[in-house]
C-alpha positions as a Python dict, from the first residue, in 0.01 Angstrom:
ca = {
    (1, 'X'): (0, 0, 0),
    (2, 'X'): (245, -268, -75),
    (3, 'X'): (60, -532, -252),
    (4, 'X'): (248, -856, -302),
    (5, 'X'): (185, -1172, -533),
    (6, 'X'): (318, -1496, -407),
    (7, 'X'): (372, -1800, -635),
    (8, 'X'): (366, -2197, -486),
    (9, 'X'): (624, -2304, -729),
    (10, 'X'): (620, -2611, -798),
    (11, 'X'): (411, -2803, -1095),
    (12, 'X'): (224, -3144, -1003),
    (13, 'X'): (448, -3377, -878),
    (14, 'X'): (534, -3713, -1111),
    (15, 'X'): (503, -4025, -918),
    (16, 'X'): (869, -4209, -946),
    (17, 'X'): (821, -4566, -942),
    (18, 'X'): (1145, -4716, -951),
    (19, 'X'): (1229, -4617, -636),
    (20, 'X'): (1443, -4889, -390),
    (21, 'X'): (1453, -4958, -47),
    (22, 'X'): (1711, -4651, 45),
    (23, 'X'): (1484, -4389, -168),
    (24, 'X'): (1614, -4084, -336),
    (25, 'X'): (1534, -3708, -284),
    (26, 'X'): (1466, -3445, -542),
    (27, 'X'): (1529, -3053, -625),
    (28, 'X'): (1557, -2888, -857),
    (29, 'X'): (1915, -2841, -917),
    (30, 'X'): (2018, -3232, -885),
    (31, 'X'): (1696, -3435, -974),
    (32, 'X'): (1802, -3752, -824),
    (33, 'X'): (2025, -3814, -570),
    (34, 'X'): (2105, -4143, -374),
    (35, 'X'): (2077, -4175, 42),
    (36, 'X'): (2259, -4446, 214),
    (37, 'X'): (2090, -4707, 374),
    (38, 'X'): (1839, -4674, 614),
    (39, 'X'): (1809, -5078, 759),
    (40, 'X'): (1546, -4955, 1039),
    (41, 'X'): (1380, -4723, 817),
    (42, 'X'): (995, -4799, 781),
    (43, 'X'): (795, -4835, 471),
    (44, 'X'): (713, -4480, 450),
    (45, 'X'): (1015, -4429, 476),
    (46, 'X'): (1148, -4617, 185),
    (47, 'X'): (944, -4390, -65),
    (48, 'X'): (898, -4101, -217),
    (49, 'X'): (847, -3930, -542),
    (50, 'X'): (943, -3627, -777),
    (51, 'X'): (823, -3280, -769),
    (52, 'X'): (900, -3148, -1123),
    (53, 'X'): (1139, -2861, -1130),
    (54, 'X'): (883, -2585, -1261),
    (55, 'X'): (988, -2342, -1031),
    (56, 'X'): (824, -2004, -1055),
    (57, 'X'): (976, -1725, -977),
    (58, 'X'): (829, -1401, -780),
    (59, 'X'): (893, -1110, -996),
    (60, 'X'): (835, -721, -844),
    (61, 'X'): (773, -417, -1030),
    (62, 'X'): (780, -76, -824),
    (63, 'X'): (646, -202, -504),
    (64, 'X'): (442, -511, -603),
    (65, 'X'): (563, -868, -668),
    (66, 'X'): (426, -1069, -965),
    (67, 'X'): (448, -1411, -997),
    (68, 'X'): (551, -1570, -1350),
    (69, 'X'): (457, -1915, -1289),
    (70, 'X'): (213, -2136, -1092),
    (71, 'X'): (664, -4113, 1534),
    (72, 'X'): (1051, -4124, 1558),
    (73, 'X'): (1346, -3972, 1743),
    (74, 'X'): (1511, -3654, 1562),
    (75, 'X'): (1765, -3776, 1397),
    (76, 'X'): (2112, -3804, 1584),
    (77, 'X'): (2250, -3532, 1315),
    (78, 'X'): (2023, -3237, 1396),
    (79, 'X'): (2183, -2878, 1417),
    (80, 'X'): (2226, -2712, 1727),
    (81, 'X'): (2101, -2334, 1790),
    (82, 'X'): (2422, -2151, 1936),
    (83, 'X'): (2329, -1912, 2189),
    (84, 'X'): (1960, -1896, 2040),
    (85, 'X'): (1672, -1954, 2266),
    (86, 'X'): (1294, -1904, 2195),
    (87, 'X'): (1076, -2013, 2465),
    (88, 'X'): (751, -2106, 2402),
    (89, 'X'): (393, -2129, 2579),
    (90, 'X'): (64, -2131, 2421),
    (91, 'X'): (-242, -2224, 2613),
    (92, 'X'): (-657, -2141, 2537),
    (93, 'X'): (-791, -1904, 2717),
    (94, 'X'): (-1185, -1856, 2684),
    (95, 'X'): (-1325, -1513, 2555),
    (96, 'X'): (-1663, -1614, 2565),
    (97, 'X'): (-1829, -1940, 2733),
    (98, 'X'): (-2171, -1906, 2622),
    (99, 'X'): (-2065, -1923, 2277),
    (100, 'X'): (-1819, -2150, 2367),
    (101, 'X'): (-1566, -1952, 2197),
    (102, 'X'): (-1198, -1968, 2281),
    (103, 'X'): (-852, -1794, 2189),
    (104, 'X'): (-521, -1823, 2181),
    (105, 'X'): (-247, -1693, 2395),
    (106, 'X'): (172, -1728, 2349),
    (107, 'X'): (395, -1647, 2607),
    (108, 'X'): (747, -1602, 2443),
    (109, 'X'): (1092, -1515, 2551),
    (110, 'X'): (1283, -1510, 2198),
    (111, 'X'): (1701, -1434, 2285),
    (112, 'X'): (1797, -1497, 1927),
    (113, 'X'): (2123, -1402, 1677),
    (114, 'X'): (2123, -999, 1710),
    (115, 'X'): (2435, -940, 1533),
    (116, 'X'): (2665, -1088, 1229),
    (117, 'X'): (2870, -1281, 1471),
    (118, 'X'): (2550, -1481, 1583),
    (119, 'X'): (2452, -1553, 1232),
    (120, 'X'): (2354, -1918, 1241),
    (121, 'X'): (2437, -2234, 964),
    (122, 'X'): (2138, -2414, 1069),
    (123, 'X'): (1840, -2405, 1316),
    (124, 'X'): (1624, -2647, 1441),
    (125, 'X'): (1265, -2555, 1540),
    (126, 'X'): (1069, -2713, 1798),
    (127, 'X'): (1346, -2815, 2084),
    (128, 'X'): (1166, -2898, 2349),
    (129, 'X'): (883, -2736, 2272),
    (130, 'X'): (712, -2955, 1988),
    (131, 'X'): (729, -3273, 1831),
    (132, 'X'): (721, -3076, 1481),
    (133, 'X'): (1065, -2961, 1363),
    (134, 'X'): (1152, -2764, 1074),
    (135, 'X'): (1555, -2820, 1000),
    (136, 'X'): (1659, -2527, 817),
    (137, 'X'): (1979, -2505, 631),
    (138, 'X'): (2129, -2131, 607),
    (139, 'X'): (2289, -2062, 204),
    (140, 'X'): (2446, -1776, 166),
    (141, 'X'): (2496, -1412, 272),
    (142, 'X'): (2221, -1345, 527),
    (143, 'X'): (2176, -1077, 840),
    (144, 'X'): (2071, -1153, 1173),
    (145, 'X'): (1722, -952, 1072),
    (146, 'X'): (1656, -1192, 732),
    (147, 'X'): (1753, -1533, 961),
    (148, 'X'): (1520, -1413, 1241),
    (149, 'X'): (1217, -1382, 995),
    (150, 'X'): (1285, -1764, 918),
    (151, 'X'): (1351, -1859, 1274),
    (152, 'X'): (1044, -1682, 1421),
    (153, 'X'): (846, -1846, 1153),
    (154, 'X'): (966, -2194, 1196),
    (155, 'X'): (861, -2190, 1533),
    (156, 'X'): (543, -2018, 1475),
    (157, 'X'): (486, -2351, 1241),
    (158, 'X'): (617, -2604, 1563),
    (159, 'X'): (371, -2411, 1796),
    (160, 'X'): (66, -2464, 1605),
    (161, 'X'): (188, -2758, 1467),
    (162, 'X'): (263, -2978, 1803),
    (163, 'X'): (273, -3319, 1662),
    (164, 'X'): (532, -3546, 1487),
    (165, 'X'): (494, -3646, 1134),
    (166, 'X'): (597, -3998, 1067),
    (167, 'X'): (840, -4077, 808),
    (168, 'X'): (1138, -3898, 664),
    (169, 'X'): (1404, -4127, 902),
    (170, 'X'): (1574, -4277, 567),
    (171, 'X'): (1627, -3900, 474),
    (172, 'X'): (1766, -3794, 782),
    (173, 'X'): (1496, -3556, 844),
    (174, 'X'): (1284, -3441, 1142),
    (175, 'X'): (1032, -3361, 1009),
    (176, 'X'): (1139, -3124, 704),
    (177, 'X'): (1432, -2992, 596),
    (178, 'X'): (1434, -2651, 419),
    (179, 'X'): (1724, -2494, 227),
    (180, 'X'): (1734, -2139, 271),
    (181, 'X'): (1962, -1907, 12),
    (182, 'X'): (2030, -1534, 3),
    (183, 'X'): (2196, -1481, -301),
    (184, 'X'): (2246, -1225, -544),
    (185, 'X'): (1931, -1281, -830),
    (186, 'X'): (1973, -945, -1046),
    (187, 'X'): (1951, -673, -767),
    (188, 'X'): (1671, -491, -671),
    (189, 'X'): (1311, -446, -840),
    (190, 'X'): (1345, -778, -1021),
    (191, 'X'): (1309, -1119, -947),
    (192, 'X'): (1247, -1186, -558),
    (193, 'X'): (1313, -1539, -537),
    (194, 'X'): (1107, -1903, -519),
    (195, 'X'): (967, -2159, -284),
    (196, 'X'): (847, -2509, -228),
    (197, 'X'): (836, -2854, -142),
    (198, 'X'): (1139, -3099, -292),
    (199, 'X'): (1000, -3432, -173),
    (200, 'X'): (773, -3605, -3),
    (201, 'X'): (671, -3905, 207),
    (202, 'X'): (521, -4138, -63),
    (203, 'X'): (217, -4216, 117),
    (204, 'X'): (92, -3943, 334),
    (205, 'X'): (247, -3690, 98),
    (206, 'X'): (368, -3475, 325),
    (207, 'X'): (695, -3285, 231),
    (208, 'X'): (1015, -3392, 353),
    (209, 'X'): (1270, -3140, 211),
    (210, 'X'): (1211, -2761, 43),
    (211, 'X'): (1390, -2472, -76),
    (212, 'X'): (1335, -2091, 7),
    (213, 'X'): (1540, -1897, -203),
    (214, 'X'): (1550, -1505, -220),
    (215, 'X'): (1731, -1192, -376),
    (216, 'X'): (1949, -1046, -115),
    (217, 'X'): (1876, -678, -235),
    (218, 'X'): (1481, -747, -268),
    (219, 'X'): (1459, -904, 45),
    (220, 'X'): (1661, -644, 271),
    (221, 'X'): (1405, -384, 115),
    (222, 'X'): (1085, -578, 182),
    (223, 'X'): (1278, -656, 536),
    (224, 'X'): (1272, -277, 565),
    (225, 'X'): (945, -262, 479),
    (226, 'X'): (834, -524, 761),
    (227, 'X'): (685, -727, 511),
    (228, 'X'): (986, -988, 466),
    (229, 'X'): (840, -1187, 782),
    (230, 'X'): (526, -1269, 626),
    (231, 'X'): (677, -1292, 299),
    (232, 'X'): (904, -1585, 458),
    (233, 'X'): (591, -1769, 628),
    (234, 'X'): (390, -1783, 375),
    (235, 'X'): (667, -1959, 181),
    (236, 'X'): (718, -2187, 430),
    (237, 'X'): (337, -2285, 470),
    (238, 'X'): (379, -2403, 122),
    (239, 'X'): (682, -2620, 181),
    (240, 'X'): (478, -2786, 439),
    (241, 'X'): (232, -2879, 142),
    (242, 'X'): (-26, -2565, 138),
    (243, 'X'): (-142, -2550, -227),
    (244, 'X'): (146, -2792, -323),
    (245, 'X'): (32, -3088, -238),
    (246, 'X'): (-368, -3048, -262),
    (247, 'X'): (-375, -3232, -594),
    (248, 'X'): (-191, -3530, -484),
    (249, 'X'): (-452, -3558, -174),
    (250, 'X'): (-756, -3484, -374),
    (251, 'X'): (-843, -3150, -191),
    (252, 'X'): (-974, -2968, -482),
    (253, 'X'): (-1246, -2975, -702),
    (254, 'X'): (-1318, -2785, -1048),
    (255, 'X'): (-1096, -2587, -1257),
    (256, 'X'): (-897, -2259, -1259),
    (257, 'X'): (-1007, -2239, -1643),
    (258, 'X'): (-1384, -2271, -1555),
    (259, 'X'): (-1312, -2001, -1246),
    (260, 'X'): (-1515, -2259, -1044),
    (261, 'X'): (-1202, -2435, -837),
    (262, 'X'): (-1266, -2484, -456),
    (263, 'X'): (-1078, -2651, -169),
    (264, 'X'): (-1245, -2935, -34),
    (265, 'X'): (-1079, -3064, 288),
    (266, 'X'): (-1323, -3107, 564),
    (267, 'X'): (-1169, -2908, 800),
    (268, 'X'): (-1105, -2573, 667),
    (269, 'X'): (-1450, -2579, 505),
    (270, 'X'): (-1546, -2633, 877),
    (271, 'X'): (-1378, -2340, 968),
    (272, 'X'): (-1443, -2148, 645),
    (273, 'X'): (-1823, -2198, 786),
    (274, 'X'): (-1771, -2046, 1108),
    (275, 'X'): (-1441, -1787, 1105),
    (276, 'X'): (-1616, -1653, 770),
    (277, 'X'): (-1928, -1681, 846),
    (278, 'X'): (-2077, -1406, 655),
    (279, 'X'): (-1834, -1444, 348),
    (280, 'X'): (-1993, -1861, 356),
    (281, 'X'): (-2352, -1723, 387),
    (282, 'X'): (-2321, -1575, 66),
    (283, 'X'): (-2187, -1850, -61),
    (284, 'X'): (-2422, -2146, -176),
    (285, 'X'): (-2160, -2396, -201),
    (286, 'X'): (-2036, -2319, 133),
    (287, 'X'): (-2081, -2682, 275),
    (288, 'X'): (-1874, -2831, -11),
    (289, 'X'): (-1570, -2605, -74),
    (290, 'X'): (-1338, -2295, -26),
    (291, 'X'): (-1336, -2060, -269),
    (292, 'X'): (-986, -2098, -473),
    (293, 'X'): (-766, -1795, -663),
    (294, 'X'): (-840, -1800, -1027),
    (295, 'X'): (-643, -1504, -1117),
    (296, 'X'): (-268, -1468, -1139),
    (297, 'X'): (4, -1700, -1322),
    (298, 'X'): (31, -2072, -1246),
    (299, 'X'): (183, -2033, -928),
    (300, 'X'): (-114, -1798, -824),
    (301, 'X'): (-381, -1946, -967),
    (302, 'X'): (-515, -2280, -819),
    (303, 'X'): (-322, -2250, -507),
    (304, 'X'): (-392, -1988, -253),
    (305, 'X'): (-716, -1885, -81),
    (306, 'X'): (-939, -1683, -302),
    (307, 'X'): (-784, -1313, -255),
    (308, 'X'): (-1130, -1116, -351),
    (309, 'X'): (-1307, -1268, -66),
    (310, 'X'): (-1028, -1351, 211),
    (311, 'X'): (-781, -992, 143),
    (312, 'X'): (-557, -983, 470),
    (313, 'X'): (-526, -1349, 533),
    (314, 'X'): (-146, -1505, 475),
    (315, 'X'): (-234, -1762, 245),
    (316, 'X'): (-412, -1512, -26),
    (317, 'X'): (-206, -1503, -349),
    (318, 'X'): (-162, -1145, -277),
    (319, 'X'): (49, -1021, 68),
    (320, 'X'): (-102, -683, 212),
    (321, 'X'): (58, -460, 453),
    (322, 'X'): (-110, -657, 734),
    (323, 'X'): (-178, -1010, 724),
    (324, 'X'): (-326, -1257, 952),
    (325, 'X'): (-323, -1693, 1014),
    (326, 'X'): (-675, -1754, 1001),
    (327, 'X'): (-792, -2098, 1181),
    (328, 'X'): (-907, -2175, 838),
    (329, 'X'): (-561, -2194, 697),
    (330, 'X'): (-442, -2423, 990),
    (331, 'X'): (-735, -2636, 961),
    (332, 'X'): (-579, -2667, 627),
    (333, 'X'): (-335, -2816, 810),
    (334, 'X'): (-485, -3044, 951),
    (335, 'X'): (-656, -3135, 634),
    (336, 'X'): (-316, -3220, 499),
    (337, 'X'): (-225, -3491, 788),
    (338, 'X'): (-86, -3257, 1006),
    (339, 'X'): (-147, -3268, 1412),
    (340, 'X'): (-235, -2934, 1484),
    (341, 'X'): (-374, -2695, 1746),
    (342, 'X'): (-679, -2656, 1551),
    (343, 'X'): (-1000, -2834, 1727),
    (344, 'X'): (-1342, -2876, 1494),
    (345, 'X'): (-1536, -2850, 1828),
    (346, 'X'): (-1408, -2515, 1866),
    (347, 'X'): (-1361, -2437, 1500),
    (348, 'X'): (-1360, -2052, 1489),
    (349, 'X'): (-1073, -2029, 1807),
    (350, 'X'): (-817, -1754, 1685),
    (351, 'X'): (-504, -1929, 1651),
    (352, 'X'): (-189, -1725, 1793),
    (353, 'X'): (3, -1515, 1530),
    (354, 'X'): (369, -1471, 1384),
    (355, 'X'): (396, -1137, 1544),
    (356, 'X'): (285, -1270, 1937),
    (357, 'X'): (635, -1462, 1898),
    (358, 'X'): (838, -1101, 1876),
    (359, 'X'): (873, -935, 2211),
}
């Protein structure tokens, strides 16, 4: 069984405090870079701050991956989807009124690029469908089947992520912008590639740019191996702040040294409580945290869900041959200041998955 280790790249962010009214973005290949004026833009807006450039890299050997290290318009500028449609319809159906219990259905219709002359520069997530878009920028050599994993899972993020996230109009962005490059690392077995958040709104913290980049020959085999998709979402999930950003937002409590690190945002230790029932039970600090991975690098460690208790689900340091969203992880979500379809009076609803958007 394919067994996976994901990394969240980036190190604690450094707070830049010299930043002016126009603000500056960050990555790691040009750490500071000026934007032109933004005369409307608001306060949260203006700001924003360095992530440093520790990115980790996700490293393979035979089939594993090991990690080395740890409300405003779109903007006038946003890229259009050439003959690329994926219609959307989620509604909440209830599985079991006594117990109050619902779940989630999609409807999708997904007529996307299918061969190399509908390979795509850009993509916008969310038209029409959402008030969260994901902008993402193609680098690169890529295949219809590698730009379709990103696609589907932008707008699996924009369906269970309905609502717009303030800020970013001084960057041009609405509501995150994520490079994506395909390029050739060192071929295949080696190093698979690296993710994360850029920058960030200053206040709410939420990510405003991110890179995903990959080794062409890796990815085509873990493509082949239909693990690529989840590979790509996970990534993403961090971009939008997952693991990234919990320090900044004081969502964590103990150590990875001491082995006693848990996640503390109200929401997902809601859900934790009730989609894990049995796991919490056995767990006498249920009602005050999430159990956090201790093991793995720095990228690992500190910044997934605790892979021992929650195996299969996505946001594990460790993908499996089948993974699954949990309504824990978009809780999470929530947690972080995003509007979400997650609902605490109906904590333990399924929340649709990645695959419902492929027909």
């Amino acid at each position: 069984m394919a067994h996976a280790t994901i990394a969240s790249p980036y190190a604690p962010p450094i707070e830049d405090t010299g930043l002016s009214e126009q603000g500056q973005m960050f990555g790691p290949a040009a750490m500071s870079q000026s934007l032109p004026e933004a005369p409307d833009a608001r306060l949260d807006d203006a700001d924003s701050f360095v992530f440093a450039p520790m990115l980790a890299e996700m490293a393979q050997t035979g089939t594993d991956t090991q990690t080395t290290g740890p409300d405003e318009a779109a903007p006038e500028a946003a890229p259009i989807n050439p003959a690329s449609t994926l219609v959307l319809t989620a509604s909440a159906a209830v599985i079991d009124p006594g117990a109050g219990i619902t779940a989630w259905g999609v409807t999708a219709e997904w007529s996307g690029p299918a061969t190399t002359a509908g390979l795509l520069d850009s993509y916008l997530s969310g038209q029409g469908t959402s008030g969260f878009n994901i902008e993402i920028v193609f680098e690169g050599s890529w295949t219809a089947s590698l730009q379709e994993a990103f696609i589907v899972a932008a707008e699996y993020l924009s369906l269970i992520i309905p609502g717009d996230v303030r800020g970013g109009g001084a960057l041009g962005v609405d509501d995150i912008r994520i490079t994506a490059s395909l390029e050739d690392i060192d071929g295949p077995g080696g190093v698979l590639g690296q993710a994360g958040p850029t920058g960030a709104r200053f206040f709410s913290k939420l990510p405003t740019t991110g890179i995903m980049e990959f080794d062409i020959a890796d990815s085509e085999d873990f493509d082949a191996d239909g693990l690529f998709d989840d590979i790509v979402l996970h990534e993403m999930i961090h971009c939008l702040g997952f693991g990234t950003v919990w320090d900044l937002l004081d969502l964590t409590d103990g150590t990875v040294r001491a082995g006693d690190i848990v996640y503390t945002g109200a929401n997902a230790i809601l859900a934790y409580n009730t989609v894990f029932a049995d796991i919490a039970a056995g767990d006498p600090g249920s009602a005050d945290g999430i159990p956090v991975e201790t093991q793995g690098g720095s990228g690992t460690a500190g910044s997934h869900w605790d892979d021992a208790l929650f195996d299969s689900e996505l946001m594990t340091g460790f993908i499996d041959t089948a993974n699954t969203v949990s309504a824990m992880t978009v809780a999470a979500l929530e947690d972080l200041g995003y509007d979400t379809i997650w609902d605490p009076d109906d904590p333990a609803a399924t929340p649709p998955q990645p695959d419902e958007l492929l027909i």
